[in-house]
C-alpha positions in Angstrom: -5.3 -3.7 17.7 -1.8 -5.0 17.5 0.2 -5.4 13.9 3.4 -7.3 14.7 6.6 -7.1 12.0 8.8 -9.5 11.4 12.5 -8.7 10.2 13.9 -11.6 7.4 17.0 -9.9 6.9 19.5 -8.3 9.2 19.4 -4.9 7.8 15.1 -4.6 7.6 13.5 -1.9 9.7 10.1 -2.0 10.8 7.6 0.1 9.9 7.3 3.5 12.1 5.0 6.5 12.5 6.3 10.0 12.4 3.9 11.5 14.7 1.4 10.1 17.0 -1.4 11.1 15.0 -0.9 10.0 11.3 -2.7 7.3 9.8 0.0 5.8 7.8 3.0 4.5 8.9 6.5 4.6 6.7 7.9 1.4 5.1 11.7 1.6 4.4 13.9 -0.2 1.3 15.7 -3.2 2.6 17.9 -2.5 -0.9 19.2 0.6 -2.8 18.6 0.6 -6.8 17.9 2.7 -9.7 14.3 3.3 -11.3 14.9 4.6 -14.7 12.2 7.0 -16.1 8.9 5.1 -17.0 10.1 2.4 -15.4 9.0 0.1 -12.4 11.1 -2.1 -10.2 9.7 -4.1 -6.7 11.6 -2.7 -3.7 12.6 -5.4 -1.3 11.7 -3.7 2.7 12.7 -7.2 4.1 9.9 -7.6 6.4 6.7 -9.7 6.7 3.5 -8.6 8.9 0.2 -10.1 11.0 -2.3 -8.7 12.6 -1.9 -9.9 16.3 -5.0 -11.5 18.6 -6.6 -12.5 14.6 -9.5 -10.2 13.0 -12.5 -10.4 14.5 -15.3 -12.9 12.9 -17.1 -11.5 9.9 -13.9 -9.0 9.6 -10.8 -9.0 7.7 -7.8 -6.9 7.5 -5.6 -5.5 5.0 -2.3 -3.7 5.2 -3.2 -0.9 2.3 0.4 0.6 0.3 0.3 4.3 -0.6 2.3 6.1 -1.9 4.7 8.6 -0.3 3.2 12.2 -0.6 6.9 13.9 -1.0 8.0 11.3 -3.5 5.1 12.1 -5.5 5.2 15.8 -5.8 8.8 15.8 -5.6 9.9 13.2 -7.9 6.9 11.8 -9.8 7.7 8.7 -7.6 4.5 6.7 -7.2 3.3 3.0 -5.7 1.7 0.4 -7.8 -0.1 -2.7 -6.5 -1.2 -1.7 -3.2 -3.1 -4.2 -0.7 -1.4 -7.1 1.4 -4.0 -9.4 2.8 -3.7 -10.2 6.1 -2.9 -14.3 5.8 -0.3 -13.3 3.6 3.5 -13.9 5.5 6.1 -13.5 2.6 8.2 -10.4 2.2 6.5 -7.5 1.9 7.6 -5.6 -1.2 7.0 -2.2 -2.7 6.1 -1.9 -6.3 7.6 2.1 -7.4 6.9 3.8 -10.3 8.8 6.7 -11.9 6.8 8.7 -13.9 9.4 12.0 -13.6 12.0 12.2 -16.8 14.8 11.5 -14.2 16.4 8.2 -12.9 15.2 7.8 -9.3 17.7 6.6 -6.5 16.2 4.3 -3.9 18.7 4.2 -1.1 19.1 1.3 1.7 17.0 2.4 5.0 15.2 5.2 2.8 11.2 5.9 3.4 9.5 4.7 0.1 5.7 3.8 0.9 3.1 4.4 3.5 1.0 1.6 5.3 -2.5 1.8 6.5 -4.1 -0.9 8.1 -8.0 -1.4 7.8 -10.3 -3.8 8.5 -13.7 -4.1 6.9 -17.0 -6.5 7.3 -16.4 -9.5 4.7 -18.8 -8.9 2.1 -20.7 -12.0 0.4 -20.7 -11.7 -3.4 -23.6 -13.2 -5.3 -24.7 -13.0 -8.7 -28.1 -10.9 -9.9 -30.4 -10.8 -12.8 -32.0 -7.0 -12.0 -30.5 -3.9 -10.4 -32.5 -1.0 -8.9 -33.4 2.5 -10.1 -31.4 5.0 -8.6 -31.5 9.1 -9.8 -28.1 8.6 -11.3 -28.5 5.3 -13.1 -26.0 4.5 -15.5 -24.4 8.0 -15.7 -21.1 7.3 -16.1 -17.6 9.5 -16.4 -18.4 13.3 -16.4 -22.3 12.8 -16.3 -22.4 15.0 -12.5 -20.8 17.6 -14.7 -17.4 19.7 -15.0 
């Protein structure tokens, strides 16, 4: 499968993997700002994405956001709202958290997000008036134990 990028501003840079091997891939800030503590703010990366060749027929694709594993640990820095369906060709933008008791620096061309791409059957959604039995049934938060 092919993913192609598309750069709307002169300054963008496409997505890249580190090694060979990793699933995700790193998206970079297309603009530098300040995240005060508890505080949010959608990071521009100046870029737009399809999946090239289309998704295959009962299939569709999304481009999932995760966070950044050493913005996390290291500065409490975490994504929000994290799928980008596959018809969708506006700017992709990165919502950050910062849950640390510092202000947070995002800096032009600075790795702030991971992509993954996956593709799943469509699933058909229809309503029901009975569920089945199961061993767990309705055992809900902490009923597996501690």
């Amino acid at each position: 499968m092919r993913i192609g990028f598309k750069k709307l501003t002169d300054t963008a840079k496409i997505p890249t993997y580190a090694n060979e091997t990793d699933m995700g891939c790193d998206f970079y800030a297309d603009e530098s700002v300040v995240i005060k503590p508890k505080d949010s703010f959608l990071v521009s990366t100046g870029i737009a994405w399809e999946v090239l060749g289309g998704i295959p027929d009962g299939y569709k694709a999304e481009l999932a956001i995760r966070s950044k594993s050493g913005l996390s640990v290291k500065h409490k820095i975490e994504k929000g709202a994290g799928t980008v369906d596959e018809t969708y060709r506006g700017e992709i933008k990165i919502h950050l958290f910062n849950f640390g008791s510092k202000q947070f620096k995002v800096e032009k061309g600075m790795k702030i997000a991971q992509g993954v791409i996956d593709i799943k059957p469509m699933v058909k959604i229809i309503e029901i008036d009975t569920l089945s039995e199961t061993a767990r049934g309705s055992g809900g938060f902490g009923s597996t134990g501690t």
